[in-house]
N, C-alpha and C positions, 0 to 999 in steps of 0.2 A: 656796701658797694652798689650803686645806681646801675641798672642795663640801660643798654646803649637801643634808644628810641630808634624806629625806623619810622624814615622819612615819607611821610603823608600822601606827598606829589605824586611818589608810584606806587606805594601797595595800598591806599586806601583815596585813590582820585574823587573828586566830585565832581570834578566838571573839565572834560578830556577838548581841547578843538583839534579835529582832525583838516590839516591844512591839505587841501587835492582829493576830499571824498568828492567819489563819482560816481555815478551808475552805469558808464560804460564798461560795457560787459568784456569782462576778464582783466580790466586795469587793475596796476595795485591800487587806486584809489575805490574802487569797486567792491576788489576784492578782500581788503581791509576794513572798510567799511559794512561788509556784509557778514565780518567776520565778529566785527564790534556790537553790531544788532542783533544778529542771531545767538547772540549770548545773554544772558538774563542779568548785565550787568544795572546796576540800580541808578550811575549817575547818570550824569548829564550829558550828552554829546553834542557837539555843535561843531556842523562843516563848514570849512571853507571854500567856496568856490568862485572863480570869477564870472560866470558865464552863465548861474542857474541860482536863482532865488531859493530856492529849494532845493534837495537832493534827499532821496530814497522819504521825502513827505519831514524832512527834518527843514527848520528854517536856516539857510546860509547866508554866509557874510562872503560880500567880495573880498573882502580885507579885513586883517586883524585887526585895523585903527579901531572899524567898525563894531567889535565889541570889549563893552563895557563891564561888563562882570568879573569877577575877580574868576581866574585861571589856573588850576592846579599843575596842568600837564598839557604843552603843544604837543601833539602828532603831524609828523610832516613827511608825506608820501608822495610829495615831489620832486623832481629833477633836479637836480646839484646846480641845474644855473638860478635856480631860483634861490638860492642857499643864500646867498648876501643881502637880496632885499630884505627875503624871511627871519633871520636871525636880526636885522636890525632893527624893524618891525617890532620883536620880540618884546628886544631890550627896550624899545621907546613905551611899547606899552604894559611894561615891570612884570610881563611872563617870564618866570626864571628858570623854569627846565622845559627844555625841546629833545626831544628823542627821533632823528631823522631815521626813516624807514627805507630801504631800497634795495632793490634785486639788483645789486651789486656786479652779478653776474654775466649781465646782459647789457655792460655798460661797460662803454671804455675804458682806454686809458684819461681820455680827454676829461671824460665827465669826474673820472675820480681826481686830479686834480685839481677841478674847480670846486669840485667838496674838501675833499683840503684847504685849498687854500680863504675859503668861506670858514671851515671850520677853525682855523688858526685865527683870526681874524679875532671874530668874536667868541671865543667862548675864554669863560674867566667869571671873575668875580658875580659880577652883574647875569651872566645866562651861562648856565651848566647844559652844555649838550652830549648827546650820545647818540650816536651812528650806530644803524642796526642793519644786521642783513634781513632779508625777506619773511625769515621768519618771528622777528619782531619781539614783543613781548607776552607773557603771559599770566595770567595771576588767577587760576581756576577755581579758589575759592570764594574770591570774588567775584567771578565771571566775566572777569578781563580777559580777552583776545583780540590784541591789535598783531597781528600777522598773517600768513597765510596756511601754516600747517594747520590741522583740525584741534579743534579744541582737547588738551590734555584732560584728563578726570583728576580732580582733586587728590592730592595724596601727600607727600611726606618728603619729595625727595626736590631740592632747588638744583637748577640747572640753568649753569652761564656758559655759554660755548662762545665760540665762533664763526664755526660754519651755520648752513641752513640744516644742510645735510645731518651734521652731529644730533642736531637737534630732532630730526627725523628719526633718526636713528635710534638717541635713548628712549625715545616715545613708545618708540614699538615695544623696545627691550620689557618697560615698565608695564605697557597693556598686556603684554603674554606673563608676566607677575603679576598683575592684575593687583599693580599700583600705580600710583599717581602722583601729580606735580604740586608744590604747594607755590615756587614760583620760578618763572623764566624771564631769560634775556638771551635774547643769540646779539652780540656785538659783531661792527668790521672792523678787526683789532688794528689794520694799518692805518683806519681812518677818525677812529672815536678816542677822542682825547680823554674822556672817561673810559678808564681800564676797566680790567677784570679787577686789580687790587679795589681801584674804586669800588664797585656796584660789589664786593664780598664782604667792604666796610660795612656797603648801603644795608647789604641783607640783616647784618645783624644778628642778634640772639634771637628765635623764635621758637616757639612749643609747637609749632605745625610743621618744623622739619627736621626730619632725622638722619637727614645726609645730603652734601653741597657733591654733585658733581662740575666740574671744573673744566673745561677744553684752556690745556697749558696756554698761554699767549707769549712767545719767543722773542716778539717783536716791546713788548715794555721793557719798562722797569723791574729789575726781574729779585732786587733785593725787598723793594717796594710787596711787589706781588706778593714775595714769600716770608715776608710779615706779616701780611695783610691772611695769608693763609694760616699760618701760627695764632694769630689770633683766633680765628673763625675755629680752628680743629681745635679749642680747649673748649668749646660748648655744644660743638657741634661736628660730628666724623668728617672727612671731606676725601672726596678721589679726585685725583689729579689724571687727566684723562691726556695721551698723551700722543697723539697720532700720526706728527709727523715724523720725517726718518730722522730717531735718534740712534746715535753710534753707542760705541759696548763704553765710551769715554762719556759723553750725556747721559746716558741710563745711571750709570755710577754717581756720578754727580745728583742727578735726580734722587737715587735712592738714598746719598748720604742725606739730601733735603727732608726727606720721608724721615728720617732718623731726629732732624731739628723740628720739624713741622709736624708730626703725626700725623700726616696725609699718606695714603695708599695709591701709588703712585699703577697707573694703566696704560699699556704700550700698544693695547690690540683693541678690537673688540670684544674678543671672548674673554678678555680677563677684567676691562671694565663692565661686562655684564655677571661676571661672577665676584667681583667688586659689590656690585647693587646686589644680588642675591645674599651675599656676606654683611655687609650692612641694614639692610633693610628685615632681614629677618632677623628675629629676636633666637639667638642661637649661641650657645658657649662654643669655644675651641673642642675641635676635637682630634686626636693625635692617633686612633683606633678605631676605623672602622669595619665593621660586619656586614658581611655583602653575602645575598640571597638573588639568585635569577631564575630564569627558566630555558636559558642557555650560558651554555658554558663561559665562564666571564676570568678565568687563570691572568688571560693575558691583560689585566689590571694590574697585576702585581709590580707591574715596574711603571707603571704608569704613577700608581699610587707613592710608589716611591722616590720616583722622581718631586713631588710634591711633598717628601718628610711626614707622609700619613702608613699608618701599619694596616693592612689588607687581615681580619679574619673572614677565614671562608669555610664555615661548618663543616664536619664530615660526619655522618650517622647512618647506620646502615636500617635500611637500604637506602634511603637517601636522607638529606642532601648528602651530595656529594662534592667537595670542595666549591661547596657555596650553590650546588647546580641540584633544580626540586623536577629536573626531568621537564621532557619537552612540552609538556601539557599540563600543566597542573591548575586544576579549578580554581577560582577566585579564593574561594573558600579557603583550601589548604595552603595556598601563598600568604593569604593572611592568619591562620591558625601558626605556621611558622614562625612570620615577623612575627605575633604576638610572643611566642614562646622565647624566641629570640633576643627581643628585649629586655622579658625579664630578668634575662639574666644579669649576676651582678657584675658582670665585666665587661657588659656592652654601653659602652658610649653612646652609639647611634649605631642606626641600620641603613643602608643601600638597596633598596629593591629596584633589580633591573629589569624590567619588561622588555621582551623581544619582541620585535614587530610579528603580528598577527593579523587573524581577520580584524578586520575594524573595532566588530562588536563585541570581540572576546577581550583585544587591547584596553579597547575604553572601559567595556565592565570590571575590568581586573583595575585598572588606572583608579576608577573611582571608587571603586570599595578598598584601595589601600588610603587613597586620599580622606576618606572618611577618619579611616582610623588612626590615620597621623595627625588629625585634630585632637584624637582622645589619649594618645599614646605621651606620657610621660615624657619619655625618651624622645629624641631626634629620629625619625623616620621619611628617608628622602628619597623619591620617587623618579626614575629614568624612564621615561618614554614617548613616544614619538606623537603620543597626545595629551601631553603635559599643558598643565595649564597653571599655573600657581609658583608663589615663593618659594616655596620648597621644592617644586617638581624641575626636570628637566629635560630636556632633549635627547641627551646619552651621557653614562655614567661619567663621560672625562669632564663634563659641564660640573656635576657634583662634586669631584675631585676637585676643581679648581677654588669652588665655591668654596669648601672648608680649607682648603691652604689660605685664600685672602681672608679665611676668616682667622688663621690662628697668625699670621705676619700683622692683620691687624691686632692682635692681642701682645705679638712680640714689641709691636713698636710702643704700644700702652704701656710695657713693661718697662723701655727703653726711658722714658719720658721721669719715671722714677728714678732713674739712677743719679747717682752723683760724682763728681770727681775726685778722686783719689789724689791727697796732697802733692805737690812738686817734688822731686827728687834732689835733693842737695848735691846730686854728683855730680849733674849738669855742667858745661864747661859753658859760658859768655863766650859772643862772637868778639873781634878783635878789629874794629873800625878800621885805625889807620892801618892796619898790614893788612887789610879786604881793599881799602884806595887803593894802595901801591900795587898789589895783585893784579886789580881790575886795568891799573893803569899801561901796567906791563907788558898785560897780557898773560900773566907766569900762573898758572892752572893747578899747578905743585903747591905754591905760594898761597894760593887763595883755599885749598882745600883744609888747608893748616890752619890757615885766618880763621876758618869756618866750622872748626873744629868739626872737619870729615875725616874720613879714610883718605889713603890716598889716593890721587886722582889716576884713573886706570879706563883705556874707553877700546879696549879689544874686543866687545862685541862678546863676550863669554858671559853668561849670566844664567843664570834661571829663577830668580825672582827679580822684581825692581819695585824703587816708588822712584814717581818722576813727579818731580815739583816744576809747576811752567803756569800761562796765563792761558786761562780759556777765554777765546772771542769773547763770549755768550756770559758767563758764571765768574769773571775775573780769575784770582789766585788758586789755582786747587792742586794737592795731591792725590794722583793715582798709585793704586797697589796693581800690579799684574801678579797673578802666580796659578802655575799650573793653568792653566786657560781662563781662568777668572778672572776679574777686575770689579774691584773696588774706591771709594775715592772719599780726602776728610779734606773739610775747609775749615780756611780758616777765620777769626783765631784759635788754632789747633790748642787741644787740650788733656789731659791725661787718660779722657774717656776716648781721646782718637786714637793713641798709645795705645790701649787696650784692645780697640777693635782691630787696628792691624795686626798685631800680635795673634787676635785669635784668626785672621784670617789666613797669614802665614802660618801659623801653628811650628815656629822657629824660634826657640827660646835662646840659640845661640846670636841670633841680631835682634835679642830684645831692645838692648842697651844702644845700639846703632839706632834701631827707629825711633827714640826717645830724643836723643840728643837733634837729630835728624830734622825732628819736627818744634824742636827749642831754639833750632838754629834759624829753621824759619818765623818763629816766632819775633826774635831777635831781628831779623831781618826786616819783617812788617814793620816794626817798632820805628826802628831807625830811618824808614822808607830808604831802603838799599836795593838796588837793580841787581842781582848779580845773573840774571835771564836764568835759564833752567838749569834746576838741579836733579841729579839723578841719583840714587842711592842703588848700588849691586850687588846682588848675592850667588854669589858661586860657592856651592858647599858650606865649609866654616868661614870664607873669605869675603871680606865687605870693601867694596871699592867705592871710586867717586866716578862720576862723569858728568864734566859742566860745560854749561855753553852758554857762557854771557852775552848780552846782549849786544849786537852794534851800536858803534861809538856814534850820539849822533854828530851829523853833518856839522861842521862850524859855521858859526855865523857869520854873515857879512857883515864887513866894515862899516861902521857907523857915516862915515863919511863917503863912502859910492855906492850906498844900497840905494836911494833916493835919486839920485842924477842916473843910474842905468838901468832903473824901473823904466821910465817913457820911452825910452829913443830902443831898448827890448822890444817895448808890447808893440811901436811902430815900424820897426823892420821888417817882423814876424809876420806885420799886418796883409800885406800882398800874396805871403805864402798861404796863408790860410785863408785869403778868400779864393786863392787859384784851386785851392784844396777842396773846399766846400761848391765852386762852379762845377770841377769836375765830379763829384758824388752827384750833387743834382741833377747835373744830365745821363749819368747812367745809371741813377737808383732815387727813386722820391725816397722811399724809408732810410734810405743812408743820411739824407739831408735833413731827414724830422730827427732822426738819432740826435746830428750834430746840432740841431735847433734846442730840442728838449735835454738833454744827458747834461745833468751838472758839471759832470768832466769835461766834458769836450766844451764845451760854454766857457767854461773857467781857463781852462787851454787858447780859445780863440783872442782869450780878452788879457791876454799875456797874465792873469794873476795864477798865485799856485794856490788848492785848494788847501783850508786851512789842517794843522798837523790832525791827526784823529787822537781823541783824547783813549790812554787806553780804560777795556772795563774795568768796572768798581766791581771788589768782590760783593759774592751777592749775600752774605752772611757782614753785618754792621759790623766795623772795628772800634773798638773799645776807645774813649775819649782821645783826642791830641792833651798835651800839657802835663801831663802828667807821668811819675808821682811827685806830689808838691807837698812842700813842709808849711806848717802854720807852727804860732808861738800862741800857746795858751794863757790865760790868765796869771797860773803859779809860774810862768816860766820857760816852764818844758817846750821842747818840740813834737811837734807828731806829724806821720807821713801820711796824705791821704790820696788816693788811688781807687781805679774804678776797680769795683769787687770782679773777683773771677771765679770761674766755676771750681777750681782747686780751693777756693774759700770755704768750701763746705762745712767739712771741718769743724773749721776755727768758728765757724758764724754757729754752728749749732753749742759749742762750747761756749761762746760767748752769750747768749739765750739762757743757757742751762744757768750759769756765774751771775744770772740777774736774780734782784730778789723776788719772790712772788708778786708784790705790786707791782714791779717794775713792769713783768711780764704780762700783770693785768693788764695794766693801762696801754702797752704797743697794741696788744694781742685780742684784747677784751675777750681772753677767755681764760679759765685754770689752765694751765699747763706749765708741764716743766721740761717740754723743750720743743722745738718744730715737730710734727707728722713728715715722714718721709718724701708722702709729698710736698709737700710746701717747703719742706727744704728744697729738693728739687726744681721746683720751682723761683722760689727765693736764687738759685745759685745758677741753673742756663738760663742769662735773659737774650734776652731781641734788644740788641743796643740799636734797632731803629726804633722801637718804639717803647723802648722800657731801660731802667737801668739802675744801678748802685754805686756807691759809694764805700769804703771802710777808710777807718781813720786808727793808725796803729801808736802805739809809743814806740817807748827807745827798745824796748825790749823784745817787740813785733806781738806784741798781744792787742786783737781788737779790743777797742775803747769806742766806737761811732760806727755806727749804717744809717748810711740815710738810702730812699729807695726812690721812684715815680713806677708806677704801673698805671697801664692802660686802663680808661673806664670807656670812652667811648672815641671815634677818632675825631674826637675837638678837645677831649679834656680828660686829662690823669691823675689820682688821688698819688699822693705822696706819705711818707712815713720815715722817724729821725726817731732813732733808740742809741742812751748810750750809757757805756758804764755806771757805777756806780760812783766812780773816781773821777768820774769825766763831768760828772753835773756841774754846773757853774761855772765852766770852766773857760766860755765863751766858744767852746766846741759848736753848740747846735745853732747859731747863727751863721757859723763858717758853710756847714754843711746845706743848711737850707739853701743858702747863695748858689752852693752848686748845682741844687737839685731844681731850682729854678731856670738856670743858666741852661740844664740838659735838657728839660721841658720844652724851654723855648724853642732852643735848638732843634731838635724833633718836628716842630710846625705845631704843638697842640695850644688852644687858642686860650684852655683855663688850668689852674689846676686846685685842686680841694683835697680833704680831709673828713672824716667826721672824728670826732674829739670826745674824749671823755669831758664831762663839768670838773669833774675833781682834778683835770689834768692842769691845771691856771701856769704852769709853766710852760706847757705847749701852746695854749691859748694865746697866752703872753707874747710868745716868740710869733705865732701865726700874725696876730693885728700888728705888730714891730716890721714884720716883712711886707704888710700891705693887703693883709686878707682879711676878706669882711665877713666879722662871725654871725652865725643866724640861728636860733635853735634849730634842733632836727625836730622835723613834723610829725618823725615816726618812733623817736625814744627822747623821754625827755630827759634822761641820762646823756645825752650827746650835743655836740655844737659842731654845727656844718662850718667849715673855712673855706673859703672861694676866692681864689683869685684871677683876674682876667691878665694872662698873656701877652694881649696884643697891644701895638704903640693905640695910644687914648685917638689920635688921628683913623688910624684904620679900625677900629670900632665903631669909631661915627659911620665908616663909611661902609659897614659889611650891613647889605638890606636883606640876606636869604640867609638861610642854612644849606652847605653844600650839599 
């Protein structure tokens, strides 16, 4: 498997033009500029200015026409009216990425539409742009700093936000851990057509960074993004930084995300900084911690447990005394303790809490424990008010936090192993036409039946519920409420979501209610059936329904008078609403820019109605349309093929096991006689936006075929087609490769490949039959690379960059 190359333009520039460097003092052009030279970066810069031959002793060009060298990277730290020349500029003279800079903040309404509508415009194929806020980008290994915050210190951790602020904000976080940045971007997410999913692509796999923190972006693609995160978190940890007001319904939804994504999801500051604490330090889970102070520290007890951590707090006479070494104790005998302390064999980690003191007794005590938490075996974590380090902290609730995200990040690692537990045969099929006549009726009794629910009952008595509805934001999701909590699974729901609700009611009497419950919505997805929210109730032993289908929409107009009373409408209406808009003008200018600018009222004046709103897509990819579809094999037979599901588990590791040794070589290229837990796992939750499978069954429902595509980088996925023994020859693996081509494309990825056994000449065979060009591999000469390009032979000619 190839890693996915990070693009040249921005983390490794040679030659950067900053379009608007100036040396008026305090401009962003100044100030960017000053920020660019005061850094030891090695390339090239060359400003742009109209008005000065020079600037800060650098040679400038009034205009891009004017140079001629090839151009890694424009910077443009000018005003959004210039946005349409600059970008066209651009493109005439084949600079392909622009990164527009601007303090955003201090700028209208006016200007940010003229950078939209400049940005809409041109960006595409030909010029990749991306809109920054003030604080721009940063790359401090390299000694890039185009923005205006002070240069980050080199470190470990990449940061994409989108405020300035966020970005200010982790900086600090990181200097008082006394770590560092490997690279940043702060984005203006309403204005930069390059996302966050994008530039998470751009990042890449790298060895210089051990954790992606994330500022959510609300306003994209938000299935897009949390792909694009799913990928990033299987090489790389990632927090999801979360700042705006999310509700107890968001939060849930986010966390089920954290469960698909293995992202560590952050709603504060204090928990995305005990987020980075937790990640960046090389530190095991710990579920038992030992706590020593020099004042009383009891009332941690519930603190600690609110966080699922066990509080020991020594008792020895004469002291410690429930964790307390007395209101003085020399440097010395606080750390002769924690040594003693550690030893022991049933300390996980130690807590030392320092109370505020003279300065000089703090600090001296501070750093002779810090000392010996470099030599200590054990986890040794330091509270005090002059804390300075990954391990150290502010107050013990900081260190509490720390190890809770540090074992939630271990739970969700655990999560990511799991697999799903086969389909329950007892399951009852929704019933189509009695769900129409229901819906049609109106009959709620009717449709509950159809839907194989409980009966429908909406008295407001309940004490738990799941409510199945659309989120604006996230499309299709179930919520659990119970006892004051809330939980939430998307779809398409799966027997591992069965299980988590189950454990989070801890009600074994509606296990079989939440099963069917969420088959029904499965059922429902399948068929693309409205039937607007469902509700699931639990009172005691009793399980009721309560539904609320959706409005019927509006009927359409007659084909024959929609047309003849569109005009002689929008010209009736016309008097009234300029009488409408005379009088807002002369008693309110802002009422008449409202009605000038507001696509509403615009669309209102001009008699059209705006168009329907499309609703959201959920944000978890649904499984292929078309299927499951039968093919006729060579002997005859039929087989049913269908895209694999995480309840395939299973059968797919059974089916691995039933191959012969060579079989398993040659998928596998390795001994084994059946998948690793992970990689089943793996192999069975995919990302049907950017990954996905195939199983191909007989009459008898025994896999015979998987064909796969996994992601290698976001232009191009390696692919893989294993099948029976019974199934060779069978004219099976050309069916399948069709499909798996068909999904690829589908997806947007521009190639896809292979590496091949030489002894495999049956795969080889089938590969150059489908249109792929074999090459040896450069790196085993046991192997044959297969490649195929994706895109129609026309837009190949015409694609000049790499996104």
């Amino acid at each position: 498997m190839t890693v996915q190359s990070m693009p040249g333009y921005f983390f490794s520039p040679q030659h950067i033009v900053l379009v608007g460097a100036s040396e008026r003092a305090h401009s962003l052009g100044e100030r960017i500029l000053t920020a660019l030279l005061g850094s030891a970066f090695e390339g090239r810069i060359t400003p742009v200015n109209l008005r000065h031959k020079t600037v800060a002793g650098l040679t400038a060009y009034p205009t891009l026409a004017k140079i001629s060298e090839p151009v890694d990277l424009v910077i443009a730290v000018t005003l959004p009216e210039t946005y349409d020349a600059l970008f066209k500029a651009c493109r005439k003279q084949q600079f392909h990425h622009v990164i527009a800079v601007q303090d955003w903040e201090t700028l209208g309404e006016e200007a940010r539409q003229t950078a939209a509508e400049a940005v809409k415009k041109h960006h595409g194929a030909e010029l990749s742009i991306s809109v920054c806020n003030a604080a721009g980008i940063q790359l401090p290994a390299q000694a890039l700093n185009a923005g205006t915050l002070p240069d980050f210190p080199a470190g470990y951790a990449a940061l994409l936000t989108g405020h300035t602020a966020v970005s200010r904000e982790i900086g600090i976080m990181l200097r008082k851990m006394q770590q560092g940045v490997s690279r940043h971007i702060s984005l203006n997410y309403p204005l930069s057509p390059t996302s966050a999913a994008d530039w998470l692509n751009r990042f890449g796999h790298n060895r210089h960074t051990r954790v992606a923190v994330i500022q959510h972006n609300p306003l994209e693609n938000q299935r897009k993004l949390f792909s694009a995160i799913r990928q990033f978190a299987r090489h790389t940890p990632v927090i999801l930084y979360c700042p705006h007001n999310a509700d107890d319904t968001e939060r849930a939804v986010l966390e089920s995300l954290s469960r698909h994504c293995n992202f560590l999801p952050a709603f504060d500051s204090q928990t995305l900084e005990a987020a980075l604490h937790a990640r960046l330090a090389d530190i095991n889970p710990v579920n038992k911690l030992t706590v020593l102070s020099d004042s009383p520290t009891g009332w941690l007890q519930n603190e600690a447990a609110n966080y699922g951590i066990a509080l020991a707090m020594p008792s020895e006479k004469p002291l410690p005394e429930q964790g307390f070494l007395g209101s003085s104790p020399t440097p010395a005998l606080f750390r002769s303790q924690a040594a003693h302390y550690l030893q022991q064999p049933d300390t996980q980690a130690l807590l030392a809490v320092v109370a505020p003191d003279s300065p000089h007794h703090e600090t001296e005590l501070t750093n002779m424990l810090a000392v010996y938490a470099k030599q200590s075996d054990k986890l040794l974590l330091i509270s005090s008010r002059v804390s300075d380090g990954l391990l150290q902290f502010d107050c013990p609730e900081a260190a509490l936090r720390t190890l809770h995200m540090r074992n939630q990040a271990a739970a969700l690692q655990e999560i990511q192993l799991q697999t799903a537990a086969p389909k329950s045969g007892r399951l009852k099929n929704i019933k189509p036409k009695a769900i129409e006549k229901a819906l049609a009726e109106q009959d709620l009794d009717a449709l509950a039946k159809a839907l194989n629910l409980p009966p429908q009952q909406d008295d407001g008595r309940f004490h738990s519920e799941l409510a199945f509805f659309k989120h604006p934001r996230y499309g299709d999701i179930v919520t659990a409420r119970h006892q004051g909590r809330t939980t939430a699974v998307l779809p398409p729901f799966t027997t591992l979501d069965a299980a988590h609700l189950d454990n989070f009611f801890n009600l074994p009497e509606h296990r079989a209610a939440t099963a069917q419950f969420l088959h029904t919505l499965n059922a429902l997805s399948a068929a693309q059936t409205d039937c607007g929210e469902i509700r699931l109730r639990f009172y005691g032993s009793s399980t009721f329904s309560s539904l609320k289908p959706s409005e019927k929409p509006a009927a359409a107009p007659e084909k024959n008078s929609e047309k003849p009373n569109a005009k002689p409408a929008a010209k009736s209406a016309q008097p009234l609403k300029q009488a409408a808009a005379e009088i807002l003008r002369s008693r309110k200018a802002a009422a008449a820019e409202f009605i000038r600018t507001t696509g509403e009222a615009a669309a209102e004046f001009l008699g059209k109605a705006e168009p329907a709103q499309q609703p959201p897509e959920n944000v978890l990819a649904p499984y292929p349309d078309g299927f499951p579809q039968t093919c006729r094999l060579k002997n005859g037979e039929s087989a049913g093929i269908r895209p694999f599901e995480p309840e395939d588990a299973e059968a797919k590791q059974q089916f691995v096991r039933n191959l012969s040794p060579e079989a398993r070589y040659t998928r596998f290229m390795a001994q084994t006689n059946e998948l690793p837990p992970a990689t089943l796992a793996r192999f069975s939750n995919l990302d049907w936006f950017s990954e996905g499978a195939f199983v191909t069954e007989n009459s008898d429902g025994l896999i015979i075929g998987v064909s796969r595509i996994a992601r290698l980088s976001r232009d191009e996925c390696e692919f893989g087609i294993t099948l029976a023994e019974s199934a060779r020859g069978s004219g099976l693996a050309p069916i399948l490769m069709q499909h798996i081509i068909a999904l690829a494309t589908q997806q947007g990825y521009q190639s896809i490949s292979a590496e091949i056994l030489k002894k495999n000449t049956a795969m080889l065979k089938l590969a150059e039959k489908s249109g792929f060009t074999l090459t040896p591999s450069p790196d085993d000469k046991t192997l044959v690379q297969a490649k195929r390009s994706l895109l129609p032979p026309k837009a190949a000619e015409k694609r000049k960059f790499r996104q």
